[in-house]
VMD Tcl script that builds the backbone (N, CA, C; Angstrom):
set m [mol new atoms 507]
animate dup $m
set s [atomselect $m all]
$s set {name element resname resid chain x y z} {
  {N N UNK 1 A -86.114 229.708 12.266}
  {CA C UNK 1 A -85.952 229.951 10.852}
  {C C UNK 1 A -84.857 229.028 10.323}
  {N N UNK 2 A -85.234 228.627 9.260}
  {CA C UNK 2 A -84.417 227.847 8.807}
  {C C UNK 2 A -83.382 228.023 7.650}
  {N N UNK 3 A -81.815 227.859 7.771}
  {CA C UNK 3 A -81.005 228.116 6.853}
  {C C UNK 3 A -80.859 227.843 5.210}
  {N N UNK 4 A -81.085 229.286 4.644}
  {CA C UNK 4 A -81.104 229.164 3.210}
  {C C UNK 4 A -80.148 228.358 2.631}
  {N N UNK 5 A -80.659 227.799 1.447}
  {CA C UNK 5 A -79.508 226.864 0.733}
  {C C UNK 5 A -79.531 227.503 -0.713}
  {N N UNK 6 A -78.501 227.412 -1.300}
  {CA C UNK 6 A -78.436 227.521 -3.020}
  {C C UNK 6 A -79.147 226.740 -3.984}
  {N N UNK 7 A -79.631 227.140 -4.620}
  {CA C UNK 7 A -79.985 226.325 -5.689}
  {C C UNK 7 A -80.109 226.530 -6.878}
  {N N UNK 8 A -79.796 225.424 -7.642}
  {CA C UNK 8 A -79.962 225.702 -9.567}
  {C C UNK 8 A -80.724 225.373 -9.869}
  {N N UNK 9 A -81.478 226.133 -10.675}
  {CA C UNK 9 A -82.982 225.813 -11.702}
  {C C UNK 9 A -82.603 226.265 -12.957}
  {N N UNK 10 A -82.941 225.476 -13.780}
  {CA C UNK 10 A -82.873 226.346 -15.649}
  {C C UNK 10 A -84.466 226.737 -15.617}
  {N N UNK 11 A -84.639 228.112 -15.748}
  {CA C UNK 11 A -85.798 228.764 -15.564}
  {C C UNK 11 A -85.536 229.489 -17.111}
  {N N UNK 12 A -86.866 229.020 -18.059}
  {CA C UNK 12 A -86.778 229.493 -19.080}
  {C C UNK 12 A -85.266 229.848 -20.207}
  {N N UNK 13 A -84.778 228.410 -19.918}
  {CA C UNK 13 A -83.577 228.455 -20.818}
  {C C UNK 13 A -82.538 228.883 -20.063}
  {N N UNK 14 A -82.302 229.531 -18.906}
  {CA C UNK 14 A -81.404 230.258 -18.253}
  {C C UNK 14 A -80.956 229.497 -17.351}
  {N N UNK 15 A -79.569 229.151 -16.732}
  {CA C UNK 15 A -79.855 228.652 -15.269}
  {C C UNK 15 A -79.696 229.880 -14.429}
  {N N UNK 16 A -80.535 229.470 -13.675}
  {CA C UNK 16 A -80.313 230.605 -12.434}
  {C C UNK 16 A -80.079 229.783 -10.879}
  {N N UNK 17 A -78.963 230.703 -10.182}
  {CA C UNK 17 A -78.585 230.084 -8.596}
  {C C UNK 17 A -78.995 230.882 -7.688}
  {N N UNK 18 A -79.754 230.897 -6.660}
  {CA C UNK 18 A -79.978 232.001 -5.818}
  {C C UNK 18 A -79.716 231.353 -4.705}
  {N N UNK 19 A -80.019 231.888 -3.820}
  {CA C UNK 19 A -80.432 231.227 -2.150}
  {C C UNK 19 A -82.012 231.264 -1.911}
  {N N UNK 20 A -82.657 229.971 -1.108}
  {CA C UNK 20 A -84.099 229.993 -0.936}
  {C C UNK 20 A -83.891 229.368 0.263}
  {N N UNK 21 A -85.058 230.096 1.055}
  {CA C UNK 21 A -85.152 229.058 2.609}
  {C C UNK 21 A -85.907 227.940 1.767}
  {N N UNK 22 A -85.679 226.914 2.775}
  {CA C UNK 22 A -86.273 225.358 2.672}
  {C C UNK 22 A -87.790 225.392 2.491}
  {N N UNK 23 A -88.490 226.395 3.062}
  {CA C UNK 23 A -89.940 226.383 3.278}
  {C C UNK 23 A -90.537 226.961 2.249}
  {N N UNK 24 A -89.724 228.055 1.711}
  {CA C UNK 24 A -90.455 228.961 0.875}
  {C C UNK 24 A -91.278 228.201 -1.030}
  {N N UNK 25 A -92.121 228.490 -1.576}
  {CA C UNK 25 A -92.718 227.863 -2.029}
  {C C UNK 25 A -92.441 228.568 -3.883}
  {N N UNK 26 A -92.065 227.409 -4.355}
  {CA C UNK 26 A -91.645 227.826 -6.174}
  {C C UNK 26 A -91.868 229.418 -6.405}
  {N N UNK 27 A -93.788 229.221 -6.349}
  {CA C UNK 27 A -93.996 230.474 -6.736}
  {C C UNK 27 A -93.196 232.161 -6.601}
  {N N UNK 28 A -93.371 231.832 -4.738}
  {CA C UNK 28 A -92.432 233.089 -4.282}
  {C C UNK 28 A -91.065 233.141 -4.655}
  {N N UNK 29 A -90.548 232.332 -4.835}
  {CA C UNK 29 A -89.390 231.770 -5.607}
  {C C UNK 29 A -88.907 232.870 -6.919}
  {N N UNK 30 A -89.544 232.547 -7.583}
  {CA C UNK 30 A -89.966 232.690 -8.945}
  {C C UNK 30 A -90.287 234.215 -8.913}
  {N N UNK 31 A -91.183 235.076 -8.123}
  {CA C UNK 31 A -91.911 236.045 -8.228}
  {C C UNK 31 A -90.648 237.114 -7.712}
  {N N UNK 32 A -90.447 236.449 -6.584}
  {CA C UNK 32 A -89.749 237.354 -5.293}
  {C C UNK 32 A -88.354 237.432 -5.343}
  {N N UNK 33 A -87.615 236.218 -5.621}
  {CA C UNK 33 A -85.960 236.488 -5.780}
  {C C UNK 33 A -85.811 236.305 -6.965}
  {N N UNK 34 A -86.490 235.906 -8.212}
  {CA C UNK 34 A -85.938 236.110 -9.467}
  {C C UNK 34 A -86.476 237.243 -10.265}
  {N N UNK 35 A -87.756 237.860 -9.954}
  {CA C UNK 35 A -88.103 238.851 -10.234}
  {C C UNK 35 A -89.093 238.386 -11.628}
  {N N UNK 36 A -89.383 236.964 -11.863}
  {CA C UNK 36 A -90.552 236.938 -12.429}
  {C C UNK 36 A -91.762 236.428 -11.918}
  {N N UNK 37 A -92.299 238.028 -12.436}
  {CA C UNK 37 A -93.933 238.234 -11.394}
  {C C UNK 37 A -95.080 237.775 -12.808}
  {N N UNK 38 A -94.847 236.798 -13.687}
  {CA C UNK 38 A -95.683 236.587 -14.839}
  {C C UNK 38 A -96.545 235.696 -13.965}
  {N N UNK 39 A -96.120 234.901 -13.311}
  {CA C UNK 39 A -96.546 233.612 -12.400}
  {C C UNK 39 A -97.449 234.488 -11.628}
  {N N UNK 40 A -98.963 234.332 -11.528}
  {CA C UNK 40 A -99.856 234.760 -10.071}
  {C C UNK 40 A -99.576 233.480 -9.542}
  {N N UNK 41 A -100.458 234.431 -8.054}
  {CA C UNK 41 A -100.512 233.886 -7.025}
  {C C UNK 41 A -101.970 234.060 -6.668}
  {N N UNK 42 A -102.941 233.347 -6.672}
  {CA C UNK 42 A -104.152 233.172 -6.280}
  {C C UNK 42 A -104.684 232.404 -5.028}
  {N N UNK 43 A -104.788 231.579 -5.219}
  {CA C UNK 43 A -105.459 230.877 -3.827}
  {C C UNK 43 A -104.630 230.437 -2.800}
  {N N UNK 44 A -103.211 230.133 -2.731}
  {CA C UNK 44 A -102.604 229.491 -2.492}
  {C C UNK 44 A -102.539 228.291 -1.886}
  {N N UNK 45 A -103.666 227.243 -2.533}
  {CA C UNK 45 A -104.307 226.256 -2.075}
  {C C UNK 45 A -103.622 225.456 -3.165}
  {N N UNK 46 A -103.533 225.487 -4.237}
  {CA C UNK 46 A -103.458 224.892 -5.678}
  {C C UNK 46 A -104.509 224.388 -5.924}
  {N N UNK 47 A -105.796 225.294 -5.834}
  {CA C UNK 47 A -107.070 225.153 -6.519}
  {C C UNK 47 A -107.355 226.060 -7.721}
  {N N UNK 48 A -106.845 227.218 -7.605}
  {CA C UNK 48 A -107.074 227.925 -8.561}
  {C C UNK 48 A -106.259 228.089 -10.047}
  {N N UNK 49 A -105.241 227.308 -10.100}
  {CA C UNK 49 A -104.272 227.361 -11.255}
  {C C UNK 49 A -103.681 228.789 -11.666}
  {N N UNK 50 A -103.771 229.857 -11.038}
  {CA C UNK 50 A -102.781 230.792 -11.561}
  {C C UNK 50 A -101.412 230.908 -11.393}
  {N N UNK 51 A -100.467 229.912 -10.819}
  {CA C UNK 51 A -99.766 229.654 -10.191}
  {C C UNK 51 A -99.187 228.883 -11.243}
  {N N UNK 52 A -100.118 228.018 -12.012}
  {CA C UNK 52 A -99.080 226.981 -12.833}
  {C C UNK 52 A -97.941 227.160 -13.574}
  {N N UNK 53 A -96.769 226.435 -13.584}
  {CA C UNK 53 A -96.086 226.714 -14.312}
  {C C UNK 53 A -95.242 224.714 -14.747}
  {N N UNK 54 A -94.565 224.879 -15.801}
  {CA C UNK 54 A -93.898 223.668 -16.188}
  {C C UNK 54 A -92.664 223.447 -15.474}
  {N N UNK 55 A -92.887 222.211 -14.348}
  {CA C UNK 55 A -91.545 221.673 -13.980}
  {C C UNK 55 A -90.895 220.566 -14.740}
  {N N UNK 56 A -89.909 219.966 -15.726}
  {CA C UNK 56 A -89.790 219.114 -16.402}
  {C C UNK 56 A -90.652 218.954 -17.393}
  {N N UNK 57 A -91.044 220.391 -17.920}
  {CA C UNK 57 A -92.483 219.902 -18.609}
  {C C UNK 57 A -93.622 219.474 -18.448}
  {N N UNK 58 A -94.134 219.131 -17.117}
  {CA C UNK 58 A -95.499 219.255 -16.642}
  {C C UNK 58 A -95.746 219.957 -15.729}
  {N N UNK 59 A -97.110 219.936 -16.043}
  {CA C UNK 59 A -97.751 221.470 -15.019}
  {C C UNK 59 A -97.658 221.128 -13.550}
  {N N UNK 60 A -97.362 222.105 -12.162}
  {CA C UNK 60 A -97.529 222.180 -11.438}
  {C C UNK 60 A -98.164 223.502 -11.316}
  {N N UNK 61 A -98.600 223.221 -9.391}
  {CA C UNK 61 A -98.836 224.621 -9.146}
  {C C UNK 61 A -97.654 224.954 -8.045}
  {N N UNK 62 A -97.356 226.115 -8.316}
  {CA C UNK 62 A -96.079 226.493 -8.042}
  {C C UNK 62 A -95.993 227.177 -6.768}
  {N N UNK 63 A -97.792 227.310 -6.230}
  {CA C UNK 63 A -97.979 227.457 -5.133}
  {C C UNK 63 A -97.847 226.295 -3.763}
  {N N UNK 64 A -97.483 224.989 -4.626}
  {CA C UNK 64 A -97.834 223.966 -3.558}
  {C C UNK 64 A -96.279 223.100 -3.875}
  {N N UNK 65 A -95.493 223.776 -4.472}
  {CA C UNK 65 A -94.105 223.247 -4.670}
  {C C UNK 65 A -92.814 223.997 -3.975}
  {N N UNK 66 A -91.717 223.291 -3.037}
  {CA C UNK 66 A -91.034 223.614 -3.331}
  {C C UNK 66 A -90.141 224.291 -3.663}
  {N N UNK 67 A -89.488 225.972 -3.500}
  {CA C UNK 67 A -88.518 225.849 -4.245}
  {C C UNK 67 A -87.307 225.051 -4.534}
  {N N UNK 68 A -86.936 224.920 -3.308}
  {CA C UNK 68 A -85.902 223.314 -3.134}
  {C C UNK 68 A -86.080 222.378 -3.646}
  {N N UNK 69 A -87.661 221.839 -4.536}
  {CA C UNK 69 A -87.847 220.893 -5.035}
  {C C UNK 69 A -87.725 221.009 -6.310}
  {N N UNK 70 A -87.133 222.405 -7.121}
  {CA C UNK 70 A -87.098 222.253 -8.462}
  {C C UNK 70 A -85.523 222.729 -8.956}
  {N N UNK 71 A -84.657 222.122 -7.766}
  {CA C UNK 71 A -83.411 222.442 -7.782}
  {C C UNK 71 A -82.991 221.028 -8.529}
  {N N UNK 72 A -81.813 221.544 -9.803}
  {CA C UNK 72 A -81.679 220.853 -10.356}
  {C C UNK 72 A -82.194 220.847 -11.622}
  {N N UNK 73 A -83.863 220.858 -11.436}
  {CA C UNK 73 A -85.026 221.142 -12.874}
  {C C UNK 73 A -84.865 222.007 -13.633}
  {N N UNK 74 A -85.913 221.698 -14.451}
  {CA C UNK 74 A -86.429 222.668 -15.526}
  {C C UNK 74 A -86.822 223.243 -15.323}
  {N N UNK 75 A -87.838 224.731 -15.361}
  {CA C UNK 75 A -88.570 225.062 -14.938}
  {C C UNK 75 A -88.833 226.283 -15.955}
  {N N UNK 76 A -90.547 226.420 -16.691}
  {CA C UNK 76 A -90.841 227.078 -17.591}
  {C C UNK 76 A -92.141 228.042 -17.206}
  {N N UNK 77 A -91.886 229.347 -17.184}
  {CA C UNK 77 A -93.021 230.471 -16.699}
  {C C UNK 77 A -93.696 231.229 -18.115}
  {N N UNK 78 A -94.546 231.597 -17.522}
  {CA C UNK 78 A -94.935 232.673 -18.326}
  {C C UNK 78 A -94.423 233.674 -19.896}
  {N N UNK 79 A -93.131 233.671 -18.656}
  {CA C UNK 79 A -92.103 234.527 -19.390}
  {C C UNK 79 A -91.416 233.748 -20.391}
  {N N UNK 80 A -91.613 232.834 -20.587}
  {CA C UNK 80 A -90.571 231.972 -21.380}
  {C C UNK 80 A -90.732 231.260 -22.481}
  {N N UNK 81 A -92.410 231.481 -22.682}
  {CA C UNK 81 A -93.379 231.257 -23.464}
  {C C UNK 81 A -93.530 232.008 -25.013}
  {N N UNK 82 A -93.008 233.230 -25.175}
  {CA C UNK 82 A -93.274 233.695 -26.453}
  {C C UNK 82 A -91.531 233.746 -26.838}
  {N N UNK 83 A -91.830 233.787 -28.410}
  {CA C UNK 83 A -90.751 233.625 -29.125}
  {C C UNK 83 A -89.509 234.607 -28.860}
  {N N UNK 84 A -87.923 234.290 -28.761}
  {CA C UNK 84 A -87.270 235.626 -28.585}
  {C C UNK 84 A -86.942 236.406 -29.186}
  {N N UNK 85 A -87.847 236.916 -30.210}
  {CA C UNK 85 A -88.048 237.872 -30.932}
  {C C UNK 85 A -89.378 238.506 -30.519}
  {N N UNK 86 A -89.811 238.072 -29.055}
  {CA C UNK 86 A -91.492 238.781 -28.605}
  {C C UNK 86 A -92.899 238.164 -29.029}
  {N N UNK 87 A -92.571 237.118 -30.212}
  {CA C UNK 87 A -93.788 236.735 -30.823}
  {C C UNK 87 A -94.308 236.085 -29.263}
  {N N UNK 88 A -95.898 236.315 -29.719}
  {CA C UNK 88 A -96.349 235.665 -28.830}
  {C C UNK 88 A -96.492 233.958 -29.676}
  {N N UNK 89 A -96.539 233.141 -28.070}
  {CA C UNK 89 A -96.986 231.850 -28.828}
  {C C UNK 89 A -98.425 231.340 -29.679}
  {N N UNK 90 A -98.147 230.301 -29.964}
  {CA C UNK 90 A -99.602 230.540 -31.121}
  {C C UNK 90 A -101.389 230.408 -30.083}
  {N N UNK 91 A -100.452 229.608 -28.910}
  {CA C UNK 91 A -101.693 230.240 -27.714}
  {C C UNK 91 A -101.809 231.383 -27.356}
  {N N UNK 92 A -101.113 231.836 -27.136}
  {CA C UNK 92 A -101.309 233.128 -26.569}
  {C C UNK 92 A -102.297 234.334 -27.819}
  {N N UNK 93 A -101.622 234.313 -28.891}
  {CA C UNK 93 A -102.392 234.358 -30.011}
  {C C UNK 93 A -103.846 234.718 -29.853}
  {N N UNK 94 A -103.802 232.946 -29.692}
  {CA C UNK 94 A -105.015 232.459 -29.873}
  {C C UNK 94 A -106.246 233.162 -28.726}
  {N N UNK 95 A -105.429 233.073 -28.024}
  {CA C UNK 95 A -106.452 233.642 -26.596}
  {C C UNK 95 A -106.875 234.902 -26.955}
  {N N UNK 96 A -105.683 235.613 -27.383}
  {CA C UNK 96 A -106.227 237.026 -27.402}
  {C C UNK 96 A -107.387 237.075 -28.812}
  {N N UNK 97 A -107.274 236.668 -29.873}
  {CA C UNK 97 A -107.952 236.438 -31.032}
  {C C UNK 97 A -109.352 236.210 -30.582}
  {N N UNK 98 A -109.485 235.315 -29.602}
  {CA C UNK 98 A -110.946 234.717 -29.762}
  {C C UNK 98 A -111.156 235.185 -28.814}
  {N N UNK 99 A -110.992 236.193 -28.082}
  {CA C UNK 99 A -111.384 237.053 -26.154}
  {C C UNK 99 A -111.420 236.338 -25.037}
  {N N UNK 100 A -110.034 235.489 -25.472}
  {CA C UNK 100 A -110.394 234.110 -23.947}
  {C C UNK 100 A -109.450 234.774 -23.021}
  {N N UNK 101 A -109.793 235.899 -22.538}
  {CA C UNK 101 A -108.680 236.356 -21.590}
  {C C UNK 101 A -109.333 237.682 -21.405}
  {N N UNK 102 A -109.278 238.492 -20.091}
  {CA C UNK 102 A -109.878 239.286 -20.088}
  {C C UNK 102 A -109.424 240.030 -18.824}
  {N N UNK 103 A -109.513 240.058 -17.548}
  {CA C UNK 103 A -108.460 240.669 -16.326}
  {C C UNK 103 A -107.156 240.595 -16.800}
  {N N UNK 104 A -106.724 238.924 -17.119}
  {CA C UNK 104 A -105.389 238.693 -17.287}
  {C C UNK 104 A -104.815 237.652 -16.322}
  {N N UNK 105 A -105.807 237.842 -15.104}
  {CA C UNK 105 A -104.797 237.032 -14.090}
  {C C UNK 105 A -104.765 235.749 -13.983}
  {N N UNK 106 A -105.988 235.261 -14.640}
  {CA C UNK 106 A -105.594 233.710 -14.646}
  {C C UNK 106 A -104.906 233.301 -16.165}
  {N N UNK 107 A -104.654 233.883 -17.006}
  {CA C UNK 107 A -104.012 233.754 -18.297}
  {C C UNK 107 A -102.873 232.750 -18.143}
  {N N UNK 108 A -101.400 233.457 -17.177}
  {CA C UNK 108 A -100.695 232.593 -17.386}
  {C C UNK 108 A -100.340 230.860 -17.086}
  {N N UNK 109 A -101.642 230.906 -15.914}
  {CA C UNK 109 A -101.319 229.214 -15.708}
  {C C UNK 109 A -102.547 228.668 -16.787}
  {N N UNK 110 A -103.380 229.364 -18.027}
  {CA C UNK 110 A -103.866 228.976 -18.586}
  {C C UNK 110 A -103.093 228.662 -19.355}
  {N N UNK 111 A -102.340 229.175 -19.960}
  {CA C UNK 111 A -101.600 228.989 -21.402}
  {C C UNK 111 A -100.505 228.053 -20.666}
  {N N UNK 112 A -100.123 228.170 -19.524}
  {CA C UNK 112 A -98.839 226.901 -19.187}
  {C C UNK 112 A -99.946 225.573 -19.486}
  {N N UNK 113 A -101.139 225.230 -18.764}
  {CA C UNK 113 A -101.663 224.261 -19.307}
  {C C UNK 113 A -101.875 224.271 -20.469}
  {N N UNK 114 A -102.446 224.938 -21.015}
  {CA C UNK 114 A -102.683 224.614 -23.065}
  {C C UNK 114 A -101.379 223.904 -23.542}
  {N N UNK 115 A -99.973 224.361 -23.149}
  {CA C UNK 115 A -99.240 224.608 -23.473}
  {C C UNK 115 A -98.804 222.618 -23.163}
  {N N UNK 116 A -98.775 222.434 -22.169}
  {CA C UNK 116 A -98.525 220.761 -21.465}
  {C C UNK 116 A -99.637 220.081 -22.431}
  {N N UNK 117 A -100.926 220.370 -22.125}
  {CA C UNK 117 A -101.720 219.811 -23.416}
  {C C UNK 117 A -101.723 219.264 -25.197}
  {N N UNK 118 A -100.739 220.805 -25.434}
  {CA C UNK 118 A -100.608 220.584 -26.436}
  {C C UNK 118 A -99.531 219.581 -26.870}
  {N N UNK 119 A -98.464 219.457 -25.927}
  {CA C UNK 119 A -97.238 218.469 -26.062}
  {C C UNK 119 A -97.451 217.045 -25.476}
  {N N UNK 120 A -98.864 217.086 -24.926}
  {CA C UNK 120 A -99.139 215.909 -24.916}
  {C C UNK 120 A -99.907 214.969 -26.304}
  {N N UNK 121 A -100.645 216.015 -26.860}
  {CA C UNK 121 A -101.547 215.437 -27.747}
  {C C UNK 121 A -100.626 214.928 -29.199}
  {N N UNK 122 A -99.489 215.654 -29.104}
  {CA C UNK 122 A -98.696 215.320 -30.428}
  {C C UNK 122 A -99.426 215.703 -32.055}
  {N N UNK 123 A -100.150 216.839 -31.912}
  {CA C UNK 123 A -100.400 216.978 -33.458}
  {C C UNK 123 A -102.006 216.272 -33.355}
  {N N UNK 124 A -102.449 215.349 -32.288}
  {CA C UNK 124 A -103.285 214.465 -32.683}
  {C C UNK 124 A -105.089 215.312 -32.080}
  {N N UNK 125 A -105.649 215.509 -33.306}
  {CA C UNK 125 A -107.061 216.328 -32.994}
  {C C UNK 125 A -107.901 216.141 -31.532}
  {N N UNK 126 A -108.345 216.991 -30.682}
  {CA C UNK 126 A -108.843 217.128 -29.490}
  {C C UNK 126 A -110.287 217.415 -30.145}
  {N N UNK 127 A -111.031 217.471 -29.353}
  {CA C UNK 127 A -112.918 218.207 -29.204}
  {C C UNK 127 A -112.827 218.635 -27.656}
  {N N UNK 128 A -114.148 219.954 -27.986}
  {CA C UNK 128 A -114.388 220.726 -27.012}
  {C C UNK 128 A -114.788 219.810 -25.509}
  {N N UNK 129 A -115.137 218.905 -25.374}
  {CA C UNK 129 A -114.943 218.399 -23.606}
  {C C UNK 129 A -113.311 218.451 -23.248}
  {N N UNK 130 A -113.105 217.823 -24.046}
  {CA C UNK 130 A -111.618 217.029 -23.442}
  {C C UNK 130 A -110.335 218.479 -23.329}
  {N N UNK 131 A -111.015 219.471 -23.832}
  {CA C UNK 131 A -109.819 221.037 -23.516}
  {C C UNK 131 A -111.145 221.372 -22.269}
  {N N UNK 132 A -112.386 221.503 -22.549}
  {CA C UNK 132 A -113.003 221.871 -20.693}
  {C C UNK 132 A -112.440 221.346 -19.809}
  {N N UNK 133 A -112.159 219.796 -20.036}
  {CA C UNK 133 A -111.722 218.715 -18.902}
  {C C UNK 133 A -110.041 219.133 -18.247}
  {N N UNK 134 A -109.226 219.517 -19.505}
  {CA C UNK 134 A -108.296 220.125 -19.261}
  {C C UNK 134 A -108.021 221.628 -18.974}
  {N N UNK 135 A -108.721 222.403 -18.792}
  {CA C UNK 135 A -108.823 223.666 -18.153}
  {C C UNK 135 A -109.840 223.543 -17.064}
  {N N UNK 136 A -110.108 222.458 -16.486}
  {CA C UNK 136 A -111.276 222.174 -15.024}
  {C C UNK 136 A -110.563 222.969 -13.692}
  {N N UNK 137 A -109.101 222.824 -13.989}
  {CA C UNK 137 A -108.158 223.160 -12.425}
  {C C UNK 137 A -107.783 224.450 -12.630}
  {N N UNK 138 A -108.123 225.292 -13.974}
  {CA C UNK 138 A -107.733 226.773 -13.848}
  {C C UNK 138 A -109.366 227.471 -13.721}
  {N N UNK 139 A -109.047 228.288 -12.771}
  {CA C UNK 139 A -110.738 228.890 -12.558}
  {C C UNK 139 A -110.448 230.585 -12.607}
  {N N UNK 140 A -111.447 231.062 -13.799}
  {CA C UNK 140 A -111.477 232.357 -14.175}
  {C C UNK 140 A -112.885 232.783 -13.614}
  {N N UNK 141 A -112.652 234.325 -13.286}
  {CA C UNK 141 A -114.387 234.982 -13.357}
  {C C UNK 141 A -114.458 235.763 -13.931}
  {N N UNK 142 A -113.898 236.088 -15.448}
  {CA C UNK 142 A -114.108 237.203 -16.231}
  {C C UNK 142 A -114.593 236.282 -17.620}
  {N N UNK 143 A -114.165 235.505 -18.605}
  {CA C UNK 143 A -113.950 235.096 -19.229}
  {C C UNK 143 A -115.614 233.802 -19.752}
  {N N UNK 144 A -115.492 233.521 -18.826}
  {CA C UNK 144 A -116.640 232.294 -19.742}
  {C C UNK 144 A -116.530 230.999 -19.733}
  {N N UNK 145 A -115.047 231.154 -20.212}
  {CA C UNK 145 A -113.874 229.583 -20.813}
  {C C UNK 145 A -114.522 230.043 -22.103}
  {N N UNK 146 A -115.415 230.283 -22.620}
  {CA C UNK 146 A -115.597 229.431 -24.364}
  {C C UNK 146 A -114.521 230.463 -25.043}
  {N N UNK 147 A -114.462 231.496 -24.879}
  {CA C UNK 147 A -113.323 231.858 -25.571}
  {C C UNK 147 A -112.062 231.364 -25.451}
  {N N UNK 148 A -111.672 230.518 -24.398}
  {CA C UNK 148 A -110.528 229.955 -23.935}
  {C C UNK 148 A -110.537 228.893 -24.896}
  {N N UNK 149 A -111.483 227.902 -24.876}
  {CA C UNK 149 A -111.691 226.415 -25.759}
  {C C UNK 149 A -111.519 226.926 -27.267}
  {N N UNK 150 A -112.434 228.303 -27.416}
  {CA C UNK 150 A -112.437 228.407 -28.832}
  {C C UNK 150 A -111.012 228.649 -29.606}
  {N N UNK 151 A -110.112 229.397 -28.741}
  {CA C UNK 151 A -108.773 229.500 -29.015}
  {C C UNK 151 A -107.603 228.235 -28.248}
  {N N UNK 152 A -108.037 227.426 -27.791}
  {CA C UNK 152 A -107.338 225.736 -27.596}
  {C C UNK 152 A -107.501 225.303 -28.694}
  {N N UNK 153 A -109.384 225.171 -29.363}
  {CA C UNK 153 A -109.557 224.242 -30.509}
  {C C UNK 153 A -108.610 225.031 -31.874}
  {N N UNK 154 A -109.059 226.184 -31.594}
  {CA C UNK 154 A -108.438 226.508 -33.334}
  {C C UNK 154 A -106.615 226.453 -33.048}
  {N N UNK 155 A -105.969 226.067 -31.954}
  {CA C UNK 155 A -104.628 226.092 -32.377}
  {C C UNK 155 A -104.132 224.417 -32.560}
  {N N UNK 156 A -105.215 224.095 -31.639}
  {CA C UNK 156 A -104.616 222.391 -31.010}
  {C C UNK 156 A -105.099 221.393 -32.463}
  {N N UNK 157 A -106.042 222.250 -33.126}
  {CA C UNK 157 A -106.742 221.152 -34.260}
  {C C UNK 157 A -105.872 221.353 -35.846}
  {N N UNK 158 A -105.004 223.084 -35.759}
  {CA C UNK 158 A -104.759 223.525 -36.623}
  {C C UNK 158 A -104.006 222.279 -37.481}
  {N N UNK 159 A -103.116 221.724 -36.677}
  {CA C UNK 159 A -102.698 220.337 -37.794}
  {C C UNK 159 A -103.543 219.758 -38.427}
  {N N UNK 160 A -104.633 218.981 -37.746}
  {CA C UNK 160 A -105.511 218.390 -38.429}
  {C C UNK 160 A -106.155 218.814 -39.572}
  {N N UNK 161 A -106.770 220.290 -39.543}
  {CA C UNK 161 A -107.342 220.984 -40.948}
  {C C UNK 161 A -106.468 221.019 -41.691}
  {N N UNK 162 A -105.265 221.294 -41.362}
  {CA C UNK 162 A -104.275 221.871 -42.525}
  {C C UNK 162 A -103.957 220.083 -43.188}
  {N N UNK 163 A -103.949 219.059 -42.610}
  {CA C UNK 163 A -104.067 217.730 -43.398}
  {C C UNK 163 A -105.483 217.492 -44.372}
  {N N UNK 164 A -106.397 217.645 -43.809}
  {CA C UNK 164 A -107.480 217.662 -43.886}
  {C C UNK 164 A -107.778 218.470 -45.628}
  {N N UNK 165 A -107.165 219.828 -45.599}
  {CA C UNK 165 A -107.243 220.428 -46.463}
  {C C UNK 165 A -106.224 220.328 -47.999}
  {N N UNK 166 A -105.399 219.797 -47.532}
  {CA C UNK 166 A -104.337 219.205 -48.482}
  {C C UNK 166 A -104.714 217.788 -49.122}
  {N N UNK 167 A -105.902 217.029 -48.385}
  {CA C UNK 167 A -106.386 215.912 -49.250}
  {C C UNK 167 A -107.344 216.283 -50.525}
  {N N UNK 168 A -107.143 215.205 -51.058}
  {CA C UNK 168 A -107.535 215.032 -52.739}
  {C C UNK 168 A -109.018 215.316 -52.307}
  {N N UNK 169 A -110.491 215.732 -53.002}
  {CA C UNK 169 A -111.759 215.572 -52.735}
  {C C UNK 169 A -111.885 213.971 -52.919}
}
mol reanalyze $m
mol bondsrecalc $m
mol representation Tube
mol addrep $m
């Protein structure tokens, strides 16, 4: 067995220091000594994406990372996602609005991806392949996806209409 070391992560705005053995992996990390269980644990392959969460702002799976490797980092869960006043985010919202969510358990590495998606696109309009293409690595069996896309498109496009609608005829 190998000797635990300390480490700092800013986990959802916070830093936090704990001790982690060398081997042990983000997720359990995350679940087990910090006590946020928002993060599943599914395949532990990093095939299934329930696991995802934002290191530096992009998605990993948190099953195939590390905790030692996000010492130092950023690191953004589940939990860290709605406003601190409880609002949910406008994904999360969205999911629930249009029924793209339904057990629950693959939800949160859904919305961590929407979420990387959306800060990638900058405001700039998506179509329905290119959010399938980007929800390909999270795999649900309750859901469908189209309720998932239908609540990606109506948050990820919302800039665009709202320009769209402010032009002259």
């Amino acid at each position: 067995m190998h000797e635990a070391r300390t480490i700092s992560i800013e986990v959802n705005g916070v830093l936090r220091e704990a001790a982690a053995e060398p081997r042990i992996h983000l997720a359990d990390f995350l679940r087990h000594t910090l006590g946020l269980t928002g993060t599943h644990i599914g395949c532990e392959h990093g095939v299934c994406g329930a696991c995802t969460v934002l290191l530096d702002g992009a998605s990993v799976r948190s099953c195939l990372t590390l905790a030692v490797q996000a010492h130092g980092r950023t690191v953004t869960t589940i939990e860290g996602v709605a406003a601190p006043d409880g609002a949910l985010h406008p994904l999360q919202a969205a999911l629930a609005a249009h029924h793209g969510l339904q057990c629950g358990y693959c939800t949160p590495g859904v919305v961590m991806t929407l979420i990387e998606l959306q800060r990638e696109l900058d405001g700039q309009p998506i179509e329905e392949p290119a959010v399938r293409k980007a929800l390909a690595g999270n795999l649900c069996r309750c859901t469908g996806y189209q309720g998932m896309v239908d609540a990606a498109l109506s948050v990820l496009n919302a800039q665009q209409t709202t320009a769209m609608e402010g032009s002259a005829p």
